[in-house]
Structures are given as C-alpha cells and as structure tokens.
Residue, then its C-alpha position, 0 to 999 in steps of 0.5 A: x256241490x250245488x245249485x241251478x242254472x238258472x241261479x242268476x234269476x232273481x231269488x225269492x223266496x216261496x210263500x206257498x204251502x205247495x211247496x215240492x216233495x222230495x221224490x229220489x235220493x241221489x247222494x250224499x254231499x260233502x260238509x259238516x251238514x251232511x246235505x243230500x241231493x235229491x230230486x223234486x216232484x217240480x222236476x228240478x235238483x236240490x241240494x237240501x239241509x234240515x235244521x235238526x242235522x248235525x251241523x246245527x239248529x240254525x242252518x236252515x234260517x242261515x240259509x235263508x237269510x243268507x241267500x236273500x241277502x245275497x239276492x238283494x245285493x246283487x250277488x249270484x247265489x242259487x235259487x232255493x225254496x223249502x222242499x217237503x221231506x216225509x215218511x214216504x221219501x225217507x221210507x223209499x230211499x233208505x240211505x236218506x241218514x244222518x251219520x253219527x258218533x253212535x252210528x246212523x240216525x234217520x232225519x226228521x220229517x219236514x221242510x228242509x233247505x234247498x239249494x237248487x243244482x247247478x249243472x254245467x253248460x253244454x261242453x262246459x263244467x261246474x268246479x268247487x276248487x280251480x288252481x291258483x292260476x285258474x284265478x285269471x279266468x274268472x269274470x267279473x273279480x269284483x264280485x269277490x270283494x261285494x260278497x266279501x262285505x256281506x260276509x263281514x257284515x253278517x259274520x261268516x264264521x267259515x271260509x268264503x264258498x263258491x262254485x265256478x261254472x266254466x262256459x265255452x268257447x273261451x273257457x271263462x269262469x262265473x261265479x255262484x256264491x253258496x253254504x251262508x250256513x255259517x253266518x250270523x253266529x253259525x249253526x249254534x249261534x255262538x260262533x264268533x268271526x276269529x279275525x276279519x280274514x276267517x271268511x276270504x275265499x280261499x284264492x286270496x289273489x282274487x282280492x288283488x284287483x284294482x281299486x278303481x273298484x273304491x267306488x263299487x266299494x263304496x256303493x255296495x257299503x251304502x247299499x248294506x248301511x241302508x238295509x233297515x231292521x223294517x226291512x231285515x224281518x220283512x224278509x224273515x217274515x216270509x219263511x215256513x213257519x216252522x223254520x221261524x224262532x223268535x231268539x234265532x231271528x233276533x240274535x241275526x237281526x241284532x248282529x247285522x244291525x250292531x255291524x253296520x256301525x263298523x263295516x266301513x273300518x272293518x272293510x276297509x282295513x282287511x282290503x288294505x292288508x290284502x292289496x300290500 
C-alpha cells in the first residue's frame, strides 16, 4: 500500500487553500480505515483517509503529525498533502463507500488525508511484506531503531508498517515508513501502547544490528528530548483548519511531551531485550 517516489524529499505540509481534487477512485486499500487510492487533478496518486471513516475521528491529525515528525527526524515517510473530496468525486465514482455493520455508507465530503503512491523503479517492485530472510537486504537497518524511538515517544499502539521498494540491479531494498494513524492514543484516543514491543516491525531480526548504532542512538534520543511544546503546535498550526480540534491536539501534545521524560529507560531497556 502507499505513497511516492519522490517520498524521500522533504515533507511539508501545504498551507494553501488550493489544495488538489480527487478526480478517480482506483480501489479500495486494506486496513481498518478503509483508505482509497485515487487519483488528483495535481497528476499524482494518493492514498486518502477521512477523519469521519470507521478507524476513528483522530486518524487524519495522527497522520499529519505523525508523517512531520517522521520528516523532522530524518526518517523516510511518503509526501502528503490534504486532498479535496466533494459531491462530484463521490457522485462520479460510486464505489467511493464506507463498509459497515449495517451495510455501505457514503463518506462525507472534505479534506482528507493523502498519502502519496508509491510506485516501483523501472524493473524493480514495491513490497509491504518481504520473508524473514529478505531482511539481510534492506539498506540502511538502522533506520528501524530511529523510527522505533518516535513510535515510543508517541506511542504507536499498532505494529510498525512499512514499504520496502526493491531497485535494480543489486536487488537492495529501501525503506519507506507510513500508517502513524495509531500513535498518539490511536484513532480514539484512548489507546494505550500494552507493552514497549506492541510497535516493532514485524521482522524483529532488523533490531539485531550492531550497537555501534549506540551513538545514532543516542543523537536521535537528543534530537526528540529537544523538540519543544513551541515547536510540537507550530507544526499543528499549519493543518486545514477543519482537521483542527483543541482536545485532540493537546492529548498529542501532552502525551509527547510526558514521554520525553522517560524514552531513554524505555528505549534503552526494549533494545537490550532484543539484542539478547
């Protein structure tokens, strides 16, 4: 599932009110959000969620916020942007629903979430799942211990998702860390992290690296212990103001703030247990 080729640019978010209409329903994604991929009238593919879908009425900021913390942190997450939904999307592409216990429901008009696609290089391929032994060829490991400590800090309740983009000739995998509907609480948010290991990536073996990533460890810890309250609303100041909502965006803020305090034990203590 997801995002752009050109995720590895820097990740802003738009401040315009020209924001690009959904113009063709392509299919339905898989997930409890029940995202869409569709096409823009920028010319580009998005995968978009709406923050009255049956997920829950947080996703779109957990988004958001998610993806421009990743972005400030160095760590590869698709470009988005929010995408126009109207009547005349929903009208022209009837299968544009929402799947329920009583049946089907059309979603509400508006800016969603959306995630740019991601499609494979030339003679390459995209993978949400690799085997076990595919580990091995993934570049740059390391990255899965820095996301690992932003998914701590803000409490991804969900298992650690992320796309591997195979390149030719020597077959190496990238990765590309997206779905942060989860942290902060989750959709609801109530949820809480059960234990520390909830959000690791499902190839537990890609934690297994050598610690002379002690000092990327320790750069990446000061590097979130700096991030300020100042700076956590300057980020949320830029959203459409109709994902904005005062007690959504201080739960997230109190919840990252309260974390910073003890993300090193945390951290530290999960990393351990993995490397025995």
């Amino acid at each position: 599932m997801l995002a752009c080729n050109a995720c590895l640019e820097p990740n802003r978010p738009v401040l315009s009110a020209c924001y690009p209409r959904a113009e063709h329903l392509f299919r339905k994604m898989n997930g409890g959000s029940q995202a869409s991929l569709v096409s823009a009238s920028d010319s580009n593919f998005y995968v978009v969620k709406s923050a009255e879908g049956p997920q829950g009425p947080n996703v779109v900021l957990n988004e958001a916020l998610g993806s421009m913390l990743s972005e400030h942190l160095g760590l590869p997450t698709p470009l988005w942007r929010p995408i126009r939904v109207d009547r005349k999307f929903q009208a022209e592409n009837p299968g544009f629903r929402f799947e329920t216990e009583r049946g089907t429901r059309a979603p509400a008009s508006g800016l969603y979430f959306g995630s740019r696609f991601i499609f494979p290089p030339t003679d390459g391929e995209v993978y949400e799942t690799v085997p076990h032994g595919w580990v091995d060829r993934i570049n740059n490991p390391a990255l899965f211990i820095r996301m690992l400590l932003l998914d701590l800090w803000a409490e991804n309740s969900d298992c650690r998702q992320a796309l591997l983009v195979e390149s030719p000739p020597r077959r190496t995998l990238d990765v590309v860390f997206f779905d942060h509907g989860h942290m902060f609480g989750g959709p609801y948010g109530h949820e809480a992290q059960r234990t520390a290991e909830t959000c690791l990536y499902r190839h537990r073996k890609i934690y297994q690296i050598p610690l002379g990533s002690s000092e990327m460890v320790k750069w990446m810890m000061r590097r979130i212990e700096t991030i300020s309250e100042t700076q956590l609303r300057g980020m949320l100041a830029g959203l459409p103001p109709e994902w904005r909502d005062d007690k959504i965006e201080n739960g997230a803020i109190d919840l990252l703030l309260r974390n910073q305090r003890n993300l090193h034990e945390r951290a530290h203590g999960l990393l351990r247990k993995m490397l025995n």
